[in-house]
mmCIF file of the protein (N, C-alpha, C, O) and its ligand, coordinates in Angstrom:
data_MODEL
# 
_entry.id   MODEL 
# 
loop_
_entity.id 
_entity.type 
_entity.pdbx_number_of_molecules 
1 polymer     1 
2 non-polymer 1 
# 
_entity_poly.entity_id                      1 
_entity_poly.type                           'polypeptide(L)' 
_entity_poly.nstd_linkage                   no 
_entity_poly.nstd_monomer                   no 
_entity_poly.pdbx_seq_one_letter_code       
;(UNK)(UNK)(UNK)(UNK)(UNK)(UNK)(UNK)(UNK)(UNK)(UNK)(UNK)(UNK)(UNK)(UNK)(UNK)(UNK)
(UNK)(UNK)(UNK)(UNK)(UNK)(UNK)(UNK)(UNK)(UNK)(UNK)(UNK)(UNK)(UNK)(UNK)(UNK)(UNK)
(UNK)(UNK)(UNK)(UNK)(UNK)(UNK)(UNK)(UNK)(UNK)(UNK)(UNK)(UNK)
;
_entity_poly.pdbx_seq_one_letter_code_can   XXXXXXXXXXXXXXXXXXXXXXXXXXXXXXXXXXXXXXXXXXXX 
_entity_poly.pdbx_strand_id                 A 
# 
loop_
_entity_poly_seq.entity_id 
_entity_poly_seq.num 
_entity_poly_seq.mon_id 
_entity_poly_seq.hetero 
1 1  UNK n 
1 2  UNK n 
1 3  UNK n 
1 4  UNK n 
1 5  UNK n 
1 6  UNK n 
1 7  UNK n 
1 8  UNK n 
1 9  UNK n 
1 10 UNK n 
1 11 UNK n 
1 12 UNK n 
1 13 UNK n 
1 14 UNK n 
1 15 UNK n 
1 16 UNK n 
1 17 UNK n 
1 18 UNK n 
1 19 UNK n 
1 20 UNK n 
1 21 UNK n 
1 22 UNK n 
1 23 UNK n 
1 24 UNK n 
1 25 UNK n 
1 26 UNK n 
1 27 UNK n 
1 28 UNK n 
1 29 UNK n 
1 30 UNK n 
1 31 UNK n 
1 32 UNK n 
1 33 UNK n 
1 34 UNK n 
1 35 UNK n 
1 36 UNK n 
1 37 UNK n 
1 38 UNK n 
1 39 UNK n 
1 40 UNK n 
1 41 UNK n 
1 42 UNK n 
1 43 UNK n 
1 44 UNK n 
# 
loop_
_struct_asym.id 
_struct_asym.entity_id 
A 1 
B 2 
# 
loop_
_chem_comp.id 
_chem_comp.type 
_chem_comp.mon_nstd_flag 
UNK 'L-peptide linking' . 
ZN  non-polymer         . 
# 
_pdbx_entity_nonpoly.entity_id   2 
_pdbx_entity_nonpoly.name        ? 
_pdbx_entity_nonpoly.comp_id     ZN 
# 
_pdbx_nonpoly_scheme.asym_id         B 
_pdbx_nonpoly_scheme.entity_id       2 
_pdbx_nonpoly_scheme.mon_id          ZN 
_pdbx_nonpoly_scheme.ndb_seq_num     1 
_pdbx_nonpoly_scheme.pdb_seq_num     101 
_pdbx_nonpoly_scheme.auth_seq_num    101 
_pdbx_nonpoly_scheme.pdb_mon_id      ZN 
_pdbx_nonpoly_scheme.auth_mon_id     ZN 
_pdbx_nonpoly_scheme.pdb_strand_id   A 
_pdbx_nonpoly_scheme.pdb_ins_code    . 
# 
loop_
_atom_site.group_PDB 
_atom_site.id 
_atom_site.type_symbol 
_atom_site.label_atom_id 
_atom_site.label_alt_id 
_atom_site.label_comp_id 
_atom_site.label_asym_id 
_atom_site.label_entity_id 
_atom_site.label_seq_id 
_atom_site.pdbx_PDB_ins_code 
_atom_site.Cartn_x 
_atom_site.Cartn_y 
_atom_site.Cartn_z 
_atom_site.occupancy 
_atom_site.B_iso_or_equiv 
_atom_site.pdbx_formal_charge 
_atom_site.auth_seq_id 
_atom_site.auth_comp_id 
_atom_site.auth_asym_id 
_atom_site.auth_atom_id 
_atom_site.pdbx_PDB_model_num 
ATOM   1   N  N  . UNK A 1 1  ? 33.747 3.942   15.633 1.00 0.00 ? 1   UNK A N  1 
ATOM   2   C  CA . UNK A 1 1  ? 33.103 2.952   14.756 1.00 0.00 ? 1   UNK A CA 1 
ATOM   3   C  C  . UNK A 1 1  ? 32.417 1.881   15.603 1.00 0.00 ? 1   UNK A C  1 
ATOM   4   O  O  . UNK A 1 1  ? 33.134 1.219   16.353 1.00 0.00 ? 1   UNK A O  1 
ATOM   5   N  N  . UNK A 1 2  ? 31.032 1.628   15.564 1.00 0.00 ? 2   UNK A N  1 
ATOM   6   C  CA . UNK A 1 2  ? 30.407 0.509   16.028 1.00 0.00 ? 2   UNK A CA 1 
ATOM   7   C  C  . UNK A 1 2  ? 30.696 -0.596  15.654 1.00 0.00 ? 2   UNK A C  1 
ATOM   8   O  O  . UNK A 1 2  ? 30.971 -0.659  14.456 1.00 0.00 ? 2   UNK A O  1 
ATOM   9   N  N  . UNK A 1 3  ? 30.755 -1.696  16.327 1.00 0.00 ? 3   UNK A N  1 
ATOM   10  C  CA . UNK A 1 3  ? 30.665 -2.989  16.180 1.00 0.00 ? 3   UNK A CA 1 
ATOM   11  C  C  . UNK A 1 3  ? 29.180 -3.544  15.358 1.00 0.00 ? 3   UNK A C  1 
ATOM   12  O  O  . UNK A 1 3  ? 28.038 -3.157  15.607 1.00 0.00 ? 3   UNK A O  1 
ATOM   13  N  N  . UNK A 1 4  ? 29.417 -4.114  14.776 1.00 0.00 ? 4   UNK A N  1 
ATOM   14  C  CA . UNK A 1 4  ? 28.027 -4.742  14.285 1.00 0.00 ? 4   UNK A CA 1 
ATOM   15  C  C  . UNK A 1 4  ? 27.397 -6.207  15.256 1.00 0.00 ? 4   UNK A C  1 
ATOM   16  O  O  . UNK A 1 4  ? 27.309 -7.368  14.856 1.00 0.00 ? 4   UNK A O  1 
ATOM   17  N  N  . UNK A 1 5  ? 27.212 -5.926  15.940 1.00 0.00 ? 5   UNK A N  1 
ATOM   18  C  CA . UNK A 1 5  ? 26.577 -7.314  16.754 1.00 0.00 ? 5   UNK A CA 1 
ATOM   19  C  C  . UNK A 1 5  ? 24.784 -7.993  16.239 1.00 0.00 ? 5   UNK A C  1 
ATOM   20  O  O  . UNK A 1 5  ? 23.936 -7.532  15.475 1.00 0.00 ? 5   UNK A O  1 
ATOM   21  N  N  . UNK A 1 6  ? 24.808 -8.808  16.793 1.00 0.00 ? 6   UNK A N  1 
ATOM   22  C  CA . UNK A 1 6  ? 23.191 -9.260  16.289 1.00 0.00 ? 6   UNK A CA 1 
ATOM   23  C  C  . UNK A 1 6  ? 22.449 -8.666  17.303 1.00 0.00 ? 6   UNK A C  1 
ATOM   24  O  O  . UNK A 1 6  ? 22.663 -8.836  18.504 1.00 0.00 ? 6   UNK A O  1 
ATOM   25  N  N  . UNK A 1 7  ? 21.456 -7.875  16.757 1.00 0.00 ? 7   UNK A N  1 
ATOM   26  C  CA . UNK A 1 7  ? 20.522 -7.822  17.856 1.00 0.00 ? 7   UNK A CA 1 
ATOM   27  C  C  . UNK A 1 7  ? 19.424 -8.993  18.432 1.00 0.00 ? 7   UNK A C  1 
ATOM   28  O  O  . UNK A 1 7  ? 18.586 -9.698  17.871 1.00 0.00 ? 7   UNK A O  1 
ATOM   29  N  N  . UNK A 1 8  ? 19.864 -8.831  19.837 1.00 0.00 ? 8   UNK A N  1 
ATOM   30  C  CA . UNK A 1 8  ? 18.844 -9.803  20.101 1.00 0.00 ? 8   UNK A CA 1 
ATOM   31  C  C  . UNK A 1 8  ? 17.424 -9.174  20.982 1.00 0.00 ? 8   UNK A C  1 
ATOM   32  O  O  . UNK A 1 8  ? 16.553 -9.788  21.599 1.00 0.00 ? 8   UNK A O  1 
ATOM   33  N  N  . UNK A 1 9  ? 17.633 -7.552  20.721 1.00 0.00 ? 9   UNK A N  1 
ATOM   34  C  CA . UNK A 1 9  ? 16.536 -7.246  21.441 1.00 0.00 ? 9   UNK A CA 1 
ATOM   35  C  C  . UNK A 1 9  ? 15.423 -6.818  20.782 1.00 0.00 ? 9   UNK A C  1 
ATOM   36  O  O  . UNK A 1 9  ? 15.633 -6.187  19.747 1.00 0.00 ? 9   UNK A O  1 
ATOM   37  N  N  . UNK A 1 10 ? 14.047 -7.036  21.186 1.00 0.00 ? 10  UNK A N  1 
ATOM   38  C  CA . UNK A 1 10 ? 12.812 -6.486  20.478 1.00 0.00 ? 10  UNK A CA 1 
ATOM   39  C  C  . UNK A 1 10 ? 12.890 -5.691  19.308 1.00 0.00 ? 10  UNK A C  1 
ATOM   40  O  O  . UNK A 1 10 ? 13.131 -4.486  19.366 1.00 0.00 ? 10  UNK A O  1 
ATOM   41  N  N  . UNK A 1 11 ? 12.751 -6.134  18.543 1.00 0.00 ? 11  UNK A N  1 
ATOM   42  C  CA . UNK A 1 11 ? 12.470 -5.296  17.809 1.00 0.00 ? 11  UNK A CA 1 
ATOM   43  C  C  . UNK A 1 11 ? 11.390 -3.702  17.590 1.00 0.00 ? 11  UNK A C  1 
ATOM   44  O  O  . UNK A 1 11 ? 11.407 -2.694  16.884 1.00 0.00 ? 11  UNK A O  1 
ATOM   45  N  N  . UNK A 1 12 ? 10.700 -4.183  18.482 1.00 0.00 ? 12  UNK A N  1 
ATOM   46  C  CA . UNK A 1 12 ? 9.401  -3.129  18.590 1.00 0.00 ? 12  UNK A CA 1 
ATOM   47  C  C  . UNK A 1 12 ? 9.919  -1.748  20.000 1.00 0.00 ? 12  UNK A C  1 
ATOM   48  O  O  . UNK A 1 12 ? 9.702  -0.538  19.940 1.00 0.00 ? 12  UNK A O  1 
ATOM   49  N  N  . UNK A 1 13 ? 10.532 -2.427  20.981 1.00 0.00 ? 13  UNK A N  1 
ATOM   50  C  CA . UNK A 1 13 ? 11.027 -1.102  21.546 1.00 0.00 ? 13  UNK A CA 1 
ATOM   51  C  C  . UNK A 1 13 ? 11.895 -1.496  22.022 1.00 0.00 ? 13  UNK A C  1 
ATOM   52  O  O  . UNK A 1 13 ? 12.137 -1.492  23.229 1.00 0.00 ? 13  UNK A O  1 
ATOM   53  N  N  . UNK A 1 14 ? 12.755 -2.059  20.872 1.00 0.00 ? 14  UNK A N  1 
ATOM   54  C  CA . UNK A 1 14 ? 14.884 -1.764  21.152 1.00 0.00 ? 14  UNK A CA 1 
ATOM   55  C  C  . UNK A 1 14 ? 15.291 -2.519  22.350 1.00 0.00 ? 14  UNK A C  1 
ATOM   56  O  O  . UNK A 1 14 ? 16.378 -2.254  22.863 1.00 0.00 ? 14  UNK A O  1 
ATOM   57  N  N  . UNK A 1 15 ? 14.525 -3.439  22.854 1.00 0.00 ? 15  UNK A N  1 
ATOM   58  C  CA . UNK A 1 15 ? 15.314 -3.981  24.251 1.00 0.00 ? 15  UNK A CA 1 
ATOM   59  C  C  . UNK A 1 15 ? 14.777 -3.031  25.494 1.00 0.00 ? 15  UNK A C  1 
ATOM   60  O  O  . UNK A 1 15 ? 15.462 -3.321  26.476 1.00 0.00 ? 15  UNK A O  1 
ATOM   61  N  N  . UNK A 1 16 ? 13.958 -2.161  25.777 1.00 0.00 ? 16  UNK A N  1 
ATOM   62  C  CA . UNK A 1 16 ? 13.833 -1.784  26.591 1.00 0.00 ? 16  UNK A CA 1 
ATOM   63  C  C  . UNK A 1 16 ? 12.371 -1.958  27.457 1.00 0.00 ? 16  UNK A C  1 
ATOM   64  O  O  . UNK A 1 16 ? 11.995 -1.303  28.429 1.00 0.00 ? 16  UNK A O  1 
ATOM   65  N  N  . UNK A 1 17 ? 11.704 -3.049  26.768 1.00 0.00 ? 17  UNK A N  1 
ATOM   66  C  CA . UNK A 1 17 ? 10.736 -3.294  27.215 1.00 0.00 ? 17  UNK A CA 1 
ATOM   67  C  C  . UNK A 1 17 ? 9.368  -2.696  27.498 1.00 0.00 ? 17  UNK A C  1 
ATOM   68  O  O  . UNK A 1 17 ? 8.521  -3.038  28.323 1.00 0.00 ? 17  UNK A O  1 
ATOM   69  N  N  . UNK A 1 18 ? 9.368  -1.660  26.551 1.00 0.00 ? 18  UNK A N  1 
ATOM   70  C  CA . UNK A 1 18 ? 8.232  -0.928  26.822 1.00 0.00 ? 18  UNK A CA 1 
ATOM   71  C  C  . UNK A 1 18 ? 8.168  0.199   25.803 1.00 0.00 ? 18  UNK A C  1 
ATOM   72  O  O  . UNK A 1 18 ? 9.289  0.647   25.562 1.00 0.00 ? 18  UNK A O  1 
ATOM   73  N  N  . UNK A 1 19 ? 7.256  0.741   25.187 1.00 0.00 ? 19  UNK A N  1 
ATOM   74  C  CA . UNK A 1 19 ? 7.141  1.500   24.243 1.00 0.00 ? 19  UNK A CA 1 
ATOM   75  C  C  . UNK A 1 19 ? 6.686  2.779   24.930 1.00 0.00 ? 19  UNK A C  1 
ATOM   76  O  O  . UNK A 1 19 ? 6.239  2.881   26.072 1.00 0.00 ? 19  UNK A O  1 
ATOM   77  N  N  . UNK A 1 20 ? 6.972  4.182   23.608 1.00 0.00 ? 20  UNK A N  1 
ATOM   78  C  CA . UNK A 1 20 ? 6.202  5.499   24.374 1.00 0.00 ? 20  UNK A CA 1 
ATOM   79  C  C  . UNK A 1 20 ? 5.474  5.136   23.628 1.00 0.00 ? 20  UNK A C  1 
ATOM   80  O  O  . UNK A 1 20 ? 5.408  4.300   22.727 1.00 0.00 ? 20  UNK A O  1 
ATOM   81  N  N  . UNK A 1 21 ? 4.710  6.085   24.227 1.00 0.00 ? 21  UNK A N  1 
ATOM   82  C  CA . UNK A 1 21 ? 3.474  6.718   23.217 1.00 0.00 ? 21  UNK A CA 1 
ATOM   83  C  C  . UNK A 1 21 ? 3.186  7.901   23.043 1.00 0.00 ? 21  UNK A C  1 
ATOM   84  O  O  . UNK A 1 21 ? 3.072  8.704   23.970 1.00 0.00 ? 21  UNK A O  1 
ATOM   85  N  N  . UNK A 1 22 ? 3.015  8.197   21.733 1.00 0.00 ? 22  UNK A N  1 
ATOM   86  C  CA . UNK A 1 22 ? 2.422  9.596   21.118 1.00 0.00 ? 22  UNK A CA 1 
ATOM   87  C  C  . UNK A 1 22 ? 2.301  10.297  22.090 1.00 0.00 ? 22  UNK A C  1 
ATOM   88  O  O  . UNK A 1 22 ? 3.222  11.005  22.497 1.00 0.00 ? 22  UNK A O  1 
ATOM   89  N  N  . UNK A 1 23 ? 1.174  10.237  22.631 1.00 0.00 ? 23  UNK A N  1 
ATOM   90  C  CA . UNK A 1 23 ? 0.316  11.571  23.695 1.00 0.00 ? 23  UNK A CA 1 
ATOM   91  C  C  . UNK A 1 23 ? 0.738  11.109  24.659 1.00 0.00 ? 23  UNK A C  1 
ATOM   92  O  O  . UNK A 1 23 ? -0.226 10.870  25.387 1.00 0.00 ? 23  UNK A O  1 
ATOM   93  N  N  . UNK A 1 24 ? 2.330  10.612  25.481 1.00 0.00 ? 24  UNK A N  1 
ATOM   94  C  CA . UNK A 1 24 ? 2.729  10.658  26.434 1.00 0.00 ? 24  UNK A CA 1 
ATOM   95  C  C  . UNK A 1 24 ? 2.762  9.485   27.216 1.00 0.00 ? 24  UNK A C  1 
ATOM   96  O  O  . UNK A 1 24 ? 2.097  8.503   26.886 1.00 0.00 ? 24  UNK A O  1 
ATOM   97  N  N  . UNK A 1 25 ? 3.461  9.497   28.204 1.00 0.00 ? 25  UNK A N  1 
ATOM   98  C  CA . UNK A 1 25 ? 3.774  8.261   28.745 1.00 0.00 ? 25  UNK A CA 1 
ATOM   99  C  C  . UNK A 1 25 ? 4.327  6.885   28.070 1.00 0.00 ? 25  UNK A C  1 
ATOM   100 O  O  . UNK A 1 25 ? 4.589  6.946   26.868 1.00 0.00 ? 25  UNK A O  1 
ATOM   101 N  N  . UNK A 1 26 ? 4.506  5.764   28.684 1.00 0.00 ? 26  UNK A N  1 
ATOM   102 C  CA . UNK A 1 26 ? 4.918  4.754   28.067 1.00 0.00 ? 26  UNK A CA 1 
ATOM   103 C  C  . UNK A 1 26 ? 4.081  3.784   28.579 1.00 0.00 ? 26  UNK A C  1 
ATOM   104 O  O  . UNK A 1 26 ? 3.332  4.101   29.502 1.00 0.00 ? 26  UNK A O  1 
ATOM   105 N  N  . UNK A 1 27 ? 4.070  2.082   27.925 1.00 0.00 ? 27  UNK A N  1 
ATOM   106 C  CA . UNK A 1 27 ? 3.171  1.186   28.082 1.00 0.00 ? 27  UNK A CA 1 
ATOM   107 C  C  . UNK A 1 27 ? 4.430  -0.201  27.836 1.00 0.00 ? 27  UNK A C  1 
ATOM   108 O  O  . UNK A 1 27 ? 5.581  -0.116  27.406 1.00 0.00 ? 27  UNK A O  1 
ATOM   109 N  N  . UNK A 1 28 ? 3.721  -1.308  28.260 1.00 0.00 ? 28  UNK A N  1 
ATOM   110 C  CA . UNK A 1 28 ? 4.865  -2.644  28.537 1.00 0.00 ? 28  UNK A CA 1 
ATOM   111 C  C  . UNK A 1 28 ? 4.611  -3.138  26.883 1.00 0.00 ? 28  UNK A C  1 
ATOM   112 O  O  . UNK A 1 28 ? 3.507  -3.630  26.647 1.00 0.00 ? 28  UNK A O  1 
ATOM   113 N  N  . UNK A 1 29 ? 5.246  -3.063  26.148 1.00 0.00 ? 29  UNK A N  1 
ATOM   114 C  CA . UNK A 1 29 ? 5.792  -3.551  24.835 1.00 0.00 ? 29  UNK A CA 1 
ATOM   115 C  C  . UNK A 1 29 ? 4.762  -4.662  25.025 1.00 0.00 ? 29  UNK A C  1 
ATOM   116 O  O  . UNK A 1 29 ? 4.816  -5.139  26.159 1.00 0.00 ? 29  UNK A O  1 
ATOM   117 N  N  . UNK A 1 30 ? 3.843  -5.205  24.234 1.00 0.00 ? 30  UNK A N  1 
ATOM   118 C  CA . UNK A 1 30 ? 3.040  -6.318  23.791 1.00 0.00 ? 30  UNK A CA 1 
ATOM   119 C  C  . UNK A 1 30 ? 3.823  -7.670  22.818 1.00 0.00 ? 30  UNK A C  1 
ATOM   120 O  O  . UNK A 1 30 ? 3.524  -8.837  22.564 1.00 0.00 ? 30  UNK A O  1 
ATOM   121 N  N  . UNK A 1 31 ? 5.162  -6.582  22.419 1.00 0.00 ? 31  UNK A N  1 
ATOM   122 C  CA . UNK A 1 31 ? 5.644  -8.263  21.652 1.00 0.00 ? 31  UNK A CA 1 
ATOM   123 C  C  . UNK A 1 31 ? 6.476  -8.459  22.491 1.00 0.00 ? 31  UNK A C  1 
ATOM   124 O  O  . UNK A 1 31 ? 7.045  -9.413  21.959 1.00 0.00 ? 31  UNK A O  1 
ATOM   125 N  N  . UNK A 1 32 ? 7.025  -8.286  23.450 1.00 0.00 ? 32  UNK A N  1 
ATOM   126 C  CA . UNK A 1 32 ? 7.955  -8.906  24.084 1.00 0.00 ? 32  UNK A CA 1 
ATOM   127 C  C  . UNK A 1 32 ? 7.401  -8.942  25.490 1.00 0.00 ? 32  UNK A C  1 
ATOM   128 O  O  . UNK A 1 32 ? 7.985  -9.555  26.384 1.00 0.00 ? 32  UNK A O  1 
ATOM   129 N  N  . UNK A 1 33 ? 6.219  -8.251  25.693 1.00 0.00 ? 33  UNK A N  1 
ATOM   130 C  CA . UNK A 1 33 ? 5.745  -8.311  26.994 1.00 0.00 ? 33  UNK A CA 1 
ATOM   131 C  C  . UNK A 1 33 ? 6.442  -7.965  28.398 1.00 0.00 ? 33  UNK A C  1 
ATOM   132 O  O  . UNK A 1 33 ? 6.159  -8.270  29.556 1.00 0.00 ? 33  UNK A O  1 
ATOM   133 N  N  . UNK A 1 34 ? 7.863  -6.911  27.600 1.00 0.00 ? 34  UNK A N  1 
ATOM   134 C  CA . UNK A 1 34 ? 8.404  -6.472  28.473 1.00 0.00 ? 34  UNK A CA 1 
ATOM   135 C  C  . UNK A 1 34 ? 9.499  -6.768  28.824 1.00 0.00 ? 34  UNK A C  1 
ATOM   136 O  O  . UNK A 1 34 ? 9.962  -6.109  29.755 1.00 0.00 ? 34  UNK A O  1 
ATOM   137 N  N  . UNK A 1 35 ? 10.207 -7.693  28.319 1.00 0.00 ? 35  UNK A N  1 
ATOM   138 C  CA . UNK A 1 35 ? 11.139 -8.590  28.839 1.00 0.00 ? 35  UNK A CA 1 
ATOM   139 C  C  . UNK A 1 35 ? 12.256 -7.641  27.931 1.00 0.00 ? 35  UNK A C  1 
ATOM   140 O  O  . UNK A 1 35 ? 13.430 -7.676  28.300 1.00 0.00 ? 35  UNK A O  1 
ATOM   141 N  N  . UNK A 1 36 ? 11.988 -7.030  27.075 1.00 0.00 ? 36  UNK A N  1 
ATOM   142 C  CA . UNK A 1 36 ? 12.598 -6.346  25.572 1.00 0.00 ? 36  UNK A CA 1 
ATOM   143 C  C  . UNK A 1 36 ? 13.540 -7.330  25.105 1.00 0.00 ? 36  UNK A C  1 
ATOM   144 O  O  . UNK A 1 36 ? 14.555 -6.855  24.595 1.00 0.00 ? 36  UNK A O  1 
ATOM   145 N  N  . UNK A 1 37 ? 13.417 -9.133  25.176 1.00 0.00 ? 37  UNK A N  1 
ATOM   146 C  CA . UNK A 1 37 ? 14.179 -9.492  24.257 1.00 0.00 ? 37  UNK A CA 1 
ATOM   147 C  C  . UNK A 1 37 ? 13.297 -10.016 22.870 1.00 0.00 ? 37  UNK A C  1 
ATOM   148 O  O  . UNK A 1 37 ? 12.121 -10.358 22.994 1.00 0.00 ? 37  UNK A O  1 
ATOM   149 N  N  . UNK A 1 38 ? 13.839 -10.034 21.833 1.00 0.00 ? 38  UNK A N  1 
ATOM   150 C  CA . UNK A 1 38 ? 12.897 -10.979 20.719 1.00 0.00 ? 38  UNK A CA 1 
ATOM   151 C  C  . UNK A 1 38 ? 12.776 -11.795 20.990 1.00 0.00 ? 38  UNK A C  1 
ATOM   152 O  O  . UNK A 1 38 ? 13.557 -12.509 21.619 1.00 0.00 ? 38  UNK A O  1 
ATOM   153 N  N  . UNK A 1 39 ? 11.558 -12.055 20.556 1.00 0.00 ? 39  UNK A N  1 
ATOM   154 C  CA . UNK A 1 39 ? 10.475 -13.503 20.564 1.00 0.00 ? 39  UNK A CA 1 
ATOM   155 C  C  . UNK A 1 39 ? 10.995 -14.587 19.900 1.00 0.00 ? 39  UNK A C  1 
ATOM   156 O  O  . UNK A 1 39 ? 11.306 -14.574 18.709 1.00 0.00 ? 39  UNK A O  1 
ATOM   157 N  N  . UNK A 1 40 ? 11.102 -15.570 20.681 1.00 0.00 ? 40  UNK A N  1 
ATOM   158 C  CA . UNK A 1 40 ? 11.778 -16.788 19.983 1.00 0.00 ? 40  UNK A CA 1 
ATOM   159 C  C  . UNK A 1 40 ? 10.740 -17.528 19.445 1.00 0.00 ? 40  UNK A C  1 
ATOM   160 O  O  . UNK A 1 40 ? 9.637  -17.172 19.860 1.00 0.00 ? 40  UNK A O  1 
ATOM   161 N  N  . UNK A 1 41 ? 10.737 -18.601 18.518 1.00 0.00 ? 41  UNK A N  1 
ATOM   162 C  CA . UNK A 1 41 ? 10.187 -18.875 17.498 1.00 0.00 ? 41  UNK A CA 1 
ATOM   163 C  C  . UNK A 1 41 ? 10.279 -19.784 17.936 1.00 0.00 ? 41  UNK A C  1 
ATOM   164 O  O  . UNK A 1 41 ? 11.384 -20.314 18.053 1.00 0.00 ? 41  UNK A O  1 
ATOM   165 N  N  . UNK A 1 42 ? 8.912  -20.477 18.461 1.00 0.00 ? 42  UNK A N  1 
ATOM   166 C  CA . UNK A 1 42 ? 8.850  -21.978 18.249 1.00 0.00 ? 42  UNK A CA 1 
ATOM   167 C  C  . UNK A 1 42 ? 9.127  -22.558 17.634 1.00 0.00 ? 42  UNK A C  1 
ATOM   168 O  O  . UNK A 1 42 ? 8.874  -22.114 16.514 1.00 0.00 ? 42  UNK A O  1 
ATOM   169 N  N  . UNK A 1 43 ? 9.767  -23.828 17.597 1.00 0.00 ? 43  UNK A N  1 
ATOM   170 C  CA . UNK A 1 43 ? 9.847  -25.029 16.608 1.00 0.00 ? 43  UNK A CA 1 
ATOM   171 C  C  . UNK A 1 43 ? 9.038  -26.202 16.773 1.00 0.00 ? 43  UNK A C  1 
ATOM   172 O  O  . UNK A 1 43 ? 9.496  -26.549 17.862 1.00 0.00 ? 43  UNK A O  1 
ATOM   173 N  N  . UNK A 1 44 ? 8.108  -27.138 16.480 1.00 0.00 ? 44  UNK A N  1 
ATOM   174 C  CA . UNK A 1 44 ? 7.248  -27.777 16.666 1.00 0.00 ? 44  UNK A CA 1 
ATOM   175 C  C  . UNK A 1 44 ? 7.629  -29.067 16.654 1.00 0.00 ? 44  UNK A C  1 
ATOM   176 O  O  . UNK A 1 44 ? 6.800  -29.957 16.846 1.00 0.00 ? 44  UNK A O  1 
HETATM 177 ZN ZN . ZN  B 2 .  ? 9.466  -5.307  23.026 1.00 0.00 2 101 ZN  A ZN 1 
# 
C-alpha cells in the first residue's frame, strides 16, 4: 500500500525534469525547466 504524500514534483514530467517525446528522444521540461519540481506561485 502506498503512502499518499503531496506531490511536489512537476506536474508535466513527474519530477524528472524532462519530457519524451513521441518520435523519440527526450527534451528539458519547459514548465519546470528541468529542475522537475512545481512551479511556485508568486505572491505579489
Ligand atoms: Zn517539469
Amino acid at each position: 500500500m502506498k503512502k499518499y504524500t503531496q506531490n511536489l514534483n512537476c506536474n508535466y514530467c513527474g519530477g524528472d525534469g524532462y519530457v519524451q517525446l513521441l518520435l523519440g528522444g527526450s527534451e528539458t521540461c519547459y514548465a519546470c525547466g528541468g529542475t522537475g519540481k512545481k512551479a511556485k506561485e508568486k505572491q505579489c
